[in-house]
N, C-alpha and C positions, 0 to 999 in steps of 0.2 A: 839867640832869637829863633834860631830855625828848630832847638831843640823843644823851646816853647811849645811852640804850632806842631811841632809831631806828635807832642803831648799833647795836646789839646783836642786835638784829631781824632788820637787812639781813646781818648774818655770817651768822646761825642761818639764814636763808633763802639764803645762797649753801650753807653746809654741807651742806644736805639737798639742795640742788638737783645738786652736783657731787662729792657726795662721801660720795654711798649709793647704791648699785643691789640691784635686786632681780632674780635671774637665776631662773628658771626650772626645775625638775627636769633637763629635759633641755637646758639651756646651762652652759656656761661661759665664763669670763670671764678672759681674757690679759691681766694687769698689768703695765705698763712703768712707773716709775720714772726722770723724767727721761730717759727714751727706753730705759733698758735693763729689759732682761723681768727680772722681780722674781717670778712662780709663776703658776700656776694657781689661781682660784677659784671658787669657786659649789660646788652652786646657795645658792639664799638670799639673806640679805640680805648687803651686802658695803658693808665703808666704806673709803672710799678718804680719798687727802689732797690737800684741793684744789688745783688748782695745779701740782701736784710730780705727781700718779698720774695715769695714764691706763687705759681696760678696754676689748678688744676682746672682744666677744661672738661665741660659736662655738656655732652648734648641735649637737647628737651623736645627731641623730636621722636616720634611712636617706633620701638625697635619691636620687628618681628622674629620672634626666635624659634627653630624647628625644635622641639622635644623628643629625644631621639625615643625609637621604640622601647616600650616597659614592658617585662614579665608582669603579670595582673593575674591573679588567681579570686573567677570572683566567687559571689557568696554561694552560688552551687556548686561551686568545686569544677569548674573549668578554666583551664589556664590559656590565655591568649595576649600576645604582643601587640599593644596601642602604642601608636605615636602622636605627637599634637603640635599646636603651636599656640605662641603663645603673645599677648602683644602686651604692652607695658610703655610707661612715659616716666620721665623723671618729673617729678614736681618742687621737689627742695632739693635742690643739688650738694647744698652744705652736709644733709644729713646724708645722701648716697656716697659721699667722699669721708665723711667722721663716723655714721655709724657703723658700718661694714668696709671691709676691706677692698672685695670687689666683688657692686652691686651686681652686677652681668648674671658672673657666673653663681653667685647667689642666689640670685632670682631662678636663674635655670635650677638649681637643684633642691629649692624651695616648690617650684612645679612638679620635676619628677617623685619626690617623696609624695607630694601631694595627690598626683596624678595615681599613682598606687593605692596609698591607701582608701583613695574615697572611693574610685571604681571598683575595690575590694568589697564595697560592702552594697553591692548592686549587684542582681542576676544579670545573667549573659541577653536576655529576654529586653532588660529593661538597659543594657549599653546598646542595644540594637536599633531600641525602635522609639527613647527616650533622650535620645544624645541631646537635645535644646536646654532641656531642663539640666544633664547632667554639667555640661557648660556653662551653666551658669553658676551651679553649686561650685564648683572649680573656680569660679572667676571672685568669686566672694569670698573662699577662703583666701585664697594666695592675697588676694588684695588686703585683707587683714591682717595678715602677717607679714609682707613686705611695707606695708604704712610707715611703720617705725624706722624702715629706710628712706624714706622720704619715694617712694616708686609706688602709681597707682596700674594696676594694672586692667585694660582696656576690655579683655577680652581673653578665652579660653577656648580654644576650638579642637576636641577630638578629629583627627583627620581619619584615620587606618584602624580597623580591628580585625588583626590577622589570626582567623580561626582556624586549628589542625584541621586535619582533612575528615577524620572519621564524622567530626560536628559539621562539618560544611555540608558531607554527605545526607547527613541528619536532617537538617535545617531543610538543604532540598525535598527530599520526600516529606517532609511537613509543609512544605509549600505546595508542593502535586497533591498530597491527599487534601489540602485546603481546597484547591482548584476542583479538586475533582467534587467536595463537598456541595460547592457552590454552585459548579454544575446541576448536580440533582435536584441543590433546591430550586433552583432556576424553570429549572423541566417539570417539576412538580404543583412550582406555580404557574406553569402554564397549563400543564392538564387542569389544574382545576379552574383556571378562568374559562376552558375550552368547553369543561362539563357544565360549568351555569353558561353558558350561552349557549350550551347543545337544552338544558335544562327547559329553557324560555322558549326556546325557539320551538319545543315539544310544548310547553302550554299553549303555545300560539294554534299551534298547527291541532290541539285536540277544540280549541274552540273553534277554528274555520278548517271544514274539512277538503273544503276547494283549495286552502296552501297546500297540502298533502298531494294534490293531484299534481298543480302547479310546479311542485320541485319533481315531480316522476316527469311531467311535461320538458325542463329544463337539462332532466339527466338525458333525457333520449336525445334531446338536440346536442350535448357534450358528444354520445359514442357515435352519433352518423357522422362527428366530422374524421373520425377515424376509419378510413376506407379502406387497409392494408389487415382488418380482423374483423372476422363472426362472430357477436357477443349477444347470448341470450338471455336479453330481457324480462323479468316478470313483470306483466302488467294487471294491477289491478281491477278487479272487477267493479268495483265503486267509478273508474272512469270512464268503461266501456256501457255503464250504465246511463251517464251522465251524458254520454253523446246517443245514445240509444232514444230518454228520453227528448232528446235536443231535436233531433231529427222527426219522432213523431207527432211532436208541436209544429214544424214545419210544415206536415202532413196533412 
């Protein structure tokens, strides 16, 4: 009797040992059958049959992967090491376990080949100042090609574009001569909004000849507040006219 219940024991404890899982919200669990896939399960609790089943666990939550840096040689013949990352979801777990052996590392070198060739065929010009667009082309091919793994992929994000030093040097002094570009035109469009308002301000003054006097009036009251210098003045004879005849109307 007591050999019974030992027996009976050690079943019940191999049953629960190999032949329940509890999977998780976001896993699932690929059931083989004497080696052939037999469905999809989870989440929850799951009983299998010892012996005979088998359960490969898949997670189906978004994996962020670093793309280690690539040699890139792009289409004007400059060579510079990019790295990325890369984000991805399982969507059929059946096909990430039966179509490929292991989707992970698959997917990563489905990115690195990819990540080479297509920024090969970009100027240094358009990896620089283009990266949204380029990101996206990225994120469309891989997802195309990894489909038939059952693995969509989220997203494609160039992070680093490590440039030799001689093109850094480059790239800076094309940014000071920009600066300095923009500079001049900068100056250039102010002298000339300076010149049409000096322009106006000369038709003004040729139609009323009393403004003319008025800004001589306004310059003398600038230099008397300067009491520490001598500064001689020309004064117009058109104003010492004007108070000449002022005073003999007074008269």
């Amino acid at each position: 009797m007591g050999t019974g219940i030992i027996i009976f024991v050690a079943v019940a404890v191999f049953i629960l040992t190999n032949g329940i899982r509890i999977l998780k919200e976001y896993e699932r669990g690929v059931v083989f059958r004497l080696g052939r896939f037999v469905g999809v399960r989870g989440p929850g609790l799951i009983i299998l049959i010892p012996l005979f089943e088998k359960i490969v666990r898949v997670t189906l939550r978004t994996v962020a992967m670093d793309v280690p840096p690539q040699e890139v040689v792009t289409r004007d013949n400059v060579s510079v090491k990019v790295n990325a990352v890369l984000y991805f979801q399982v969507f059929e777990p059946d096909k990430a376990i039966i179509a490929v052996e292991d989707y992970i590392y698959a997917t990563s070198q489905m990115c690195q080949t990819t990540l080479r060739a297509v920024l090969g065929e970009h100027e240094l010009d358009d990896l620089l100042s283009n990266r949204e667009k380029i990101n996206q082309k990225l994120q469309k091919i891989i997802d195309e090609r990894t489909d038939p793994w059952g693995i969509k992929i989220s997203a494609v994000e160039v992070k680093d574009v490590d440039l030799p030093e001689n093109m850094k040097r480059a790239i800076a002094k094309q940014a000071e001569a920009e600066r300095e570009r923009r500079a001049k035109v900068i100056h250039a469009e102010g002298e000339f909004q300076a010149s049409s308002k000096l322009k106006d301000a000369a038709d003004i003054m040729a139609v009323q000849p009393v403004a003319v006097q008025l800004r001589y009036l306004q310059t003398l009251a600038g230099i008397t507040a300067e009491k520490n210098s001598t500064i001689i003045f020309p004064m117009p004879m058109d104003i010492l006219s004007y108070f000449t005849k002022s005073k003999t109307k007074e008269s």
